[in-house]
C-alpha positions in Angstrom: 0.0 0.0 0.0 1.4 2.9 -1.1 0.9 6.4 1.2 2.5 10.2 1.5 5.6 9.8 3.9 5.1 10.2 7.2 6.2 13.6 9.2 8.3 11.9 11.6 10.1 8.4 10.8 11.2 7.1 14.0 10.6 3.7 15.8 10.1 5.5 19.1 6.5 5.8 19.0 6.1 8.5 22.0 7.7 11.0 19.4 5.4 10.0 16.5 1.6 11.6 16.9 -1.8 11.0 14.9 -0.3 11.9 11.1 2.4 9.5 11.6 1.3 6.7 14.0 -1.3 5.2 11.9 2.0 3.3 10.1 2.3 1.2 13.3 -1.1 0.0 13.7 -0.7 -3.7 11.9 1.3 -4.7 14.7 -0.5 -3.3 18.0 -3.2 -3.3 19.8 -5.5 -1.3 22.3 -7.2 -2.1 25.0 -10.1 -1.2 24.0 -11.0 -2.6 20.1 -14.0 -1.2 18.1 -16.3 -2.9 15.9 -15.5 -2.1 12.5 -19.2 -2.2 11.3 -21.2 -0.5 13.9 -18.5 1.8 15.6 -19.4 0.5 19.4 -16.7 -0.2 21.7 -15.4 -3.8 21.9 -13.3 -6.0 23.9 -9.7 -5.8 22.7 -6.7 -6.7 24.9 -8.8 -5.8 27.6 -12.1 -8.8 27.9 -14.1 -6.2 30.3 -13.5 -3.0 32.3 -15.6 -1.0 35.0 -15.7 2.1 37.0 -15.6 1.1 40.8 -18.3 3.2 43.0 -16.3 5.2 43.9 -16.1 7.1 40.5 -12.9 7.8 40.0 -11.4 4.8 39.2 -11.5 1.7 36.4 -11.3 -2.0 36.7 -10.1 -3.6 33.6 -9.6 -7.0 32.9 -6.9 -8.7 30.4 -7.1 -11.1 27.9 -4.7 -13.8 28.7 -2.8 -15.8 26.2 -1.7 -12.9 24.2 1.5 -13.3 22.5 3.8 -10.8 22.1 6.5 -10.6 18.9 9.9 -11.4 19.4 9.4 -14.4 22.0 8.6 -11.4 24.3 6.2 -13.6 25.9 2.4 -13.2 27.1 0.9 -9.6 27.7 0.0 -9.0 30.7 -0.9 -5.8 33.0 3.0 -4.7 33.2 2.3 -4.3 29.4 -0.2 -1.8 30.0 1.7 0.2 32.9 5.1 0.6 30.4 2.3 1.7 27.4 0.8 4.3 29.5 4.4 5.5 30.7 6.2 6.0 27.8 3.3 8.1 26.1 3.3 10.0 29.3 7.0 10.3 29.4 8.2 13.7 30.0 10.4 13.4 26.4 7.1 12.2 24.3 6.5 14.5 21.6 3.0 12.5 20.6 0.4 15.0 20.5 -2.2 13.9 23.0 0.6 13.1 25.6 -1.2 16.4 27.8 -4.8 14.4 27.4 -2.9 11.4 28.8 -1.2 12.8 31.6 -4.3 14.8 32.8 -6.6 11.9 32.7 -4.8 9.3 34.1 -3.3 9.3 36.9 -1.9 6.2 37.9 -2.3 3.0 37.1 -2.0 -0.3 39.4 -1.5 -4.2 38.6 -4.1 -6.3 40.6 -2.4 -9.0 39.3 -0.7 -10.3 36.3 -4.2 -9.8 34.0 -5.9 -7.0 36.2 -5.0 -3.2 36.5 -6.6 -0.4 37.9 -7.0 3.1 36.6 -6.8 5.6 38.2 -9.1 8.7 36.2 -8.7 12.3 37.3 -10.1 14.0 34.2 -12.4 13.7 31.2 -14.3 10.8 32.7 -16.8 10.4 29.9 -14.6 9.6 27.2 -12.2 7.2 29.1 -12.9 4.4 26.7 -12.2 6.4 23.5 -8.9 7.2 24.6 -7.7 3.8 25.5 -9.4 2.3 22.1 -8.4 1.9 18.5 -10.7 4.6 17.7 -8.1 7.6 19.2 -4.7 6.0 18.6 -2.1 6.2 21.5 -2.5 3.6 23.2 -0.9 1.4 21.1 0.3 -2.0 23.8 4.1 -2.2 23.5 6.7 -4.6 25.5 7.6 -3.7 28.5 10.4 -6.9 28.3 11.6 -5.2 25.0 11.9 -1.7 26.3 13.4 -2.5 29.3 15.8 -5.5 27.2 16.8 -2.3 24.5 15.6 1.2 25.8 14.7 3.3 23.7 14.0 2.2 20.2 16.2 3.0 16.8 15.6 2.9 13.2 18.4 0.0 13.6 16.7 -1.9 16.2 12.7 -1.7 15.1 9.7 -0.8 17.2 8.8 -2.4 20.4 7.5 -5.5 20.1 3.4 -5.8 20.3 0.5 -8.1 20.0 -1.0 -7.6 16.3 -1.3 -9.8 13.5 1.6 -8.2 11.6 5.2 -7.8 13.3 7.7 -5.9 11.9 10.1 -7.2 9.3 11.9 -4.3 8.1 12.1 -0.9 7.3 14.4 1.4 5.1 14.2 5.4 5.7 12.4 7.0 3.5 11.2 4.1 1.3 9.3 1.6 2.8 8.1 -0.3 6.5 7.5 -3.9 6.4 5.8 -6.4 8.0 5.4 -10.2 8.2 2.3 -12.2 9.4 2.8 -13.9 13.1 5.0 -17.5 13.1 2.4 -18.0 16.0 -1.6 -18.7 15.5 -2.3 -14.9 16.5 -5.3 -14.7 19.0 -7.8 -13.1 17.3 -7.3 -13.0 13.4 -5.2 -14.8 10.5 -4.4 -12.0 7.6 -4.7 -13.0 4.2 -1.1 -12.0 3.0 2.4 -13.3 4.4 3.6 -9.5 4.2 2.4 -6.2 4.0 4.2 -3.3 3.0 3.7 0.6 3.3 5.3 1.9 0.6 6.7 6.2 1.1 5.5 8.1 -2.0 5.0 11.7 -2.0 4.2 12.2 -5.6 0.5 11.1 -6.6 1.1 10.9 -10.2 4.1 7.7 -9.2 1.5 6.3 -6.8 -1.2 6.2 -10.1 2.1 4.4 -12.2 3.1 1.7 -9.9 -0.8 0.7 -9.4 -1.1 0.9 -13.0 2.5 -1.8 -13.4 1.3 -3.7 -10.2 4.4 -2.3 -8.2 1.3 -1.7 -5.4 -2.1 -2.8 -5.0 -3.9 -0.4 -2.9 -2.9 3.8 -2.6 -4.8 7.0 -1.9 -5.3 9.1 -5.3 -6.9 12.9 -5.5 -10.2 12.7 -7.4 -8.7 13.3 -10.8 -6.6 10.6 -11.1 -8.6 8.2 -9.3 -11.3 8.7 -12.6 -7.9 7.9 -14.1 -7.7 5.1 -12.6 -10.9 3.3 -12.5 -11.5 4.3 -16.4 -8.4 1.4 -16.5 -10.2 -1.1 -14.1 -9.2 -0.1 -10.5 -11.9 0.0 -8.1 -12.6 2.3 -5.5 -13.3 1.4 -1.7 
């Protein structure tokens, strides 16, 4: 699939925000998942959550046997807890960083598949910001962060739970991913690799669909009539 570059190109996904994030999202996960058809929340690494009477505070529940890429083993609630640190982190650059820091303010392990939140603001749309819907809260490996720190373009993005994990990635050109060795938990794709391929220019995006270089790119109005008068379809 080929798409405009990104702003930022970095594996560190605190310092990417909304424009640039979306390149990650084949190979995380949120705790909160939403229903592709209908737009409702849906369970997503996270089976159920609850506020407590209290009001202030959220009881989730996490899905167990989750695996993580790179043999990082099963997600868990200290999963969770690193996520919601390093896109709090004092360094991040992601642009709803402020939103996270203000309405969360702390979250605690009940045990290895049960956290608490702690909610101070914005109480209402809790779920959004913890779903698939905002972006964010993309569920990274605490093992690999703490194994290789902060992430380079040499050493790939934290490790996470999707159906995709990275392969490769060259600056400037492409990212790539490869489908899970392991039977992923909730879904099988269809292709052993997908590929985001960088291209600014429109017009090169309309060529390589044309030669089959790509399947599938974004094309201004004019030369997507282009594009199905030669047997593309739109969707």
């Amino acid at each position: 699939m080929a798409v405009d570059p990104v702003p930022v190109e970095s594996n560190e996904l605190r310092l990417n925000s909304s424009p640039s994030v979306f390149i990650f999202r084949s190979m995380y996960e949120y705790p909160v998942a939403m229903d592709i058809k209908t737009g409702k929340f849906a369970p997503g690494l996270a089976t159920e959550w609850a506020w407590e009477p209290n009001g202030k505070q959220v009881r989730m529940k996490l899905r167990g046997g989750v695996q993580l890429h790179k043999d990082m083993g099963e997600f868990g609630a200290k999963d969770v807890i690193y996520s919601w640190k390093d896109v709090t982190h004092p360094q991040a650059l992601y642009g709803d960083a402020p939103v996270f820091r203000g309405m969360i303010k702390e979250i605690t392990p009940v045990n290895d598949h049960e956290v608490m939140f702690d909610v101070a603001e914005q109480p209402a749309f809790f779920n959004y910001w913890v779903s698939q819907g905002q972006g964010g809260f993309e569920i990274r490996s605490a093992k690999h962060g703490e194994a290789i720190g902060n992430p380079t373009m040499q050493t790939g993005p934290l490790a996470g739970s999707g159906p995709y994990q990275f392969k490769e990635r060259a600056q400037g050109q492409y990212l790539r991913y490869e489908r899970t060795a392991f039977k992923h938990w909730r879904t099988t794709p269809d292709f052993p690799e997908f590929e985001f391929r960088l291209m600014r220019e429109a017009s090169t995006r309309l060529a390589s669909l044309m030669t089959g270089e790509i399947q599938v790119t974004n094309l201004p109005e004019d030369l997507m009539a282009q594009a199905t008068r030669q047997g593309m379809q739109v969707i």
